[in-house]
C-alpha positions as CSV (number, residue, x, y, z in Angstrom):
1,X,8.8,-73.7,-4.9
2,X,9.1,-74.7,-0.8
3,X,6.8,-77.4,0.2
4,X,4.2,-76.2,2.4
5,X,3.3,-78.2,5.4
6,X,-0.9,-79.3,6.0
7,X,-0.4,-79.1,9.8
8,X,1.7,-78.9,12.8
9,X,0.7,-79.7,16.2
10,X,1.9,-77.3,19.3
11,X,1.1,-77.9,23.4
12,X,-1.8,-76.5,24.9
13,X,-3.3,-76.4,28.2
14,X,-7.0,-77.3,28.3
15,X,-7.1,-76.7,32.1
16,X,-9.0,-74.6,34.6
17,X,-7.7,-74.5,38.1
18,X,-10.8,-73.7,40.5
19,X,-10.1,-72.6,44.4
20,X,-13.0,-72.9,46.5
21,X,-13.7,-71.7,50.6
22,X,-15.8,-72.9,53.2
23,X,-16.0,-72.0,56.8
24,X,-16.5,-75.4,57.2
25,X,-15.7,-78.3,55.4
26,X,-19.6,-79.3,54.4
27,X,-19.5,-75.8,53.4
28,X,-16.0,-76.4,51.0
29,X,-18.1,-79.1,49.4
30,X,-21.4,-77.5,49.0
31,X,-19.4,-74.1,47.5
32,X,-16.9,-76.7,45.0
33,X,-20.3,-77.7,44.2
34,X,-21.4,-74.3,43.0
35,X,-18.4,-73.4,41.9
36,X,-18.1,-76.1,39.1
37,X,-21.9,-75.7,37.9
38,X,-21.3,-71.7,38.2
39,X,-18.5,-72.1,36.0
40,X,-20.4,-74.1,33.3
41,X,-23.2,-72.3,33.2
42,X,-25.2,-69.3,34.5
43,X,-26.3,-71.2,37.6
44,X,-29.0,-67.7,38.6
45,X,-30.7,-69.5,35.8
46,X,-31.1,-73.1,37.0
47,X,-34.3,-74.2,39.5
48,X,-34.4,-76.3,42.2
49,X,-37.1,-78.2,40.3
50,X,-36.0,-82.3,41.6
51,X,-33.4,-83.4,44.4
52,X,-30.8,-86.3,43.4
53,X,-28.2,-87.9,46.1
54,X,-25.0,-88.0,45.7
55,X,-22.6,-90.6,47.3
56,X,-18.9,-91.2,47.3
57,X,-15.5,-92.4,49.1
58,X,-12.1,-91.5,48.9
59,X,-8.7,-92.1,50.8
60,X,-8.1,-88.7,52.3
61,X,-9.5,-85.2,52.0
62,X,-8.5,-84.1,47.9
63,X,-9.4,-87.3,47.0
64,X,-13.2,-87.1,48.1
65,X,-13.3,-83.6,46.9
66,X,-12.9,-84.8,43.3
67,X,-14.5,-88.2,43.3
68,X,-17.8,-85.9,45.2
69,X,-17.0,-83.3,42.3
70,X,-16.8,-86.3,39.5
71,X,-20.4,-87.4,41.0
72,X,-22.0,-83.9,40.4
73,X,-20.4,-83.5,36.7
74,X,-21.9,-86.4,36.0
75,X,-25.0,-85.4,36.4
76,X,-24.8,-82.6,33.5
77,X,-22.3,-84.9,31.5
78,X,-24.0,-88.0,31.9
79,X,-27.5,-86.6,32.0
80,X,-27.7,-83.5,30.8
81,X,-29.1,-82.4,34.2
82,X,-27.6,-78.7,36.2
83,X,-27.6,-78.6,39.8
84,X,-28.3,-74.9,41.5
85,X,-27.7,-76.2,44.7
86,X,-26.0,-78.9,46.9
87,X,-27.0,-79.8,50.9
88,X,-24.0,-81.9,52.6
89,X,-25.7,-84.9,55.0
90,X,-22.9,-86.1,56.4
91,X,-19.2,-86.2,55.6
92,X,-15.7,-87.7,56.9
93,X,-12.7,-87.7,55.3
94,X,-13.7,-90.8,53.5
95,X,-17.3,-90.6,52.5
96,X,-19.4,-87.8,52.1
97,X,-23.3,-87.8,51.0
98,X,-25.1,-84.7,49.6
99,X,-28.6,-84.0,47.9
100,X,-28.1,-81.4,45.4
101,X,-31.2,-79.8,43.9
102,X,-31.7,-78.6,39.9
103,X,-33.3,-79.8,36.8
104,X,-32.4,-80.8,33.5
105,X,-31.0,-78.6,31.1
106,X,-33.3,-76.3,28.8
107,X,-31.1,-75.1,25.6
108,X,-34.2,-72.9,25.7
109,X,-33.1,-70.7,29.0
110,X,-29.7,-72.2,29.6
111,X,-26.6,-71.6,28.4
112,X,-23.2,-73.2,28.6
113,X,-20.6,-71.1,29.4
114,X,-17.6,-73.6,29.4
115,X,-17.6,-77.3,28.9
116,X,-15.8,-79.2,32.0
117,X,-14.8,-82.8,30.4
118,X,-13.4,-84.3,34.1
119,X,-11.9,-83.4,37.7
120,X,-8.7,-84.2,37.8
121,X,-6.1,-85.1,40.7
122,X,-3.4,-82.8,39.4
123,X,-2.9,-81.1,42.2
124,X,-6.0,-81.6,44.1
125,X,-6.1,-80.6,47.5
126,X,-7.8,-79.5,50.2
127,X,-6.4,-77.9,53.5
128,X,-7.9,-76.3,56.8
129,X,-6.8,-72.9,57.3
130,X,-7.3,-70.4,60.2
131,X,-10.6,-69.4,58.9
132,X,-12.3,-72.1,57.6
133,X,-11.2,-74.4,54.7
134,X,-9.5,-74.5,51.2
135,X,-9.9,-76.8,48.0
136,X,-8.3,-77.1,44.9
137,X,-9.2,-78.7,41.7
138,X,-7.8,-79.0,38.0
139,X,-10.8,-79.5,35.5
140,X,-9.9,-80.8,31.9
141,X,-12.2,-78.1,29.8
């Protein structure tokens, strides 16, 4: 009689690649915003119940995309809070500030429709185009 084997491990890609637009760069971020909490959860749900500020840096473009987008994960990750919507103040390509608006979640009326563990910079990027502007993210799910 063969010996069976208990396990064997195989690859797998836990990654979701996310494309966002904006007409306008303070538009890119504001949609990446929605984009990420649409993508976690049913966002037509969520109220505009409390207003946080977000604040970050980053060296060029990509990288402020996904240190802005680390900022608002955090938020659900690191406080179990969703945000429905997201206001850009003021943004170069090294610092942006936002106010996004939500409330904390409510297993009650919200669901989670996939778990987003971190942005990455696989492959981040963001460029201007002839109609506005284009981002891309990897999220570790």
């Amino acid at each position: 009689m063969g010996h069976l084997k208990k396990y064997r491990t195989f690859d797998h890609t836990a990654d979701l690649g996310i494309e966002v637009y904006g007409r306008t760069i303070e538009e890119l971020f504001a949609n990446a915003s929605f984009a990420l909490y649409d993508v976690m959860s049913d966002i037509r749900h969520t109220e505009q119940r409390e207003e946080r500020g977000i604040q970050t840096g980053g060296s060029d473009w990509a990288d402020l995309l996904v240190n802005f987008l680390r900022e608002t994960l955090y938020l659900f990750n690191g406080e179990g809070w969703l945000v429905q919507a997201c206001r850009i103040d003021s943004i170069t390509n090294y610092a942006v500030k936002a106010v996004v608006a939500g409330e904390a979640f409510d297993p009650s009326r919200h669901t989670v429709k996939m778990e987003i563990k971190a942005i990455t910079y696989h492959q981040a990027a963001v460029l201007e185009t002839a109609t506005g502007w284009k981002g891309r993210v990897i999220c570790d799910v």
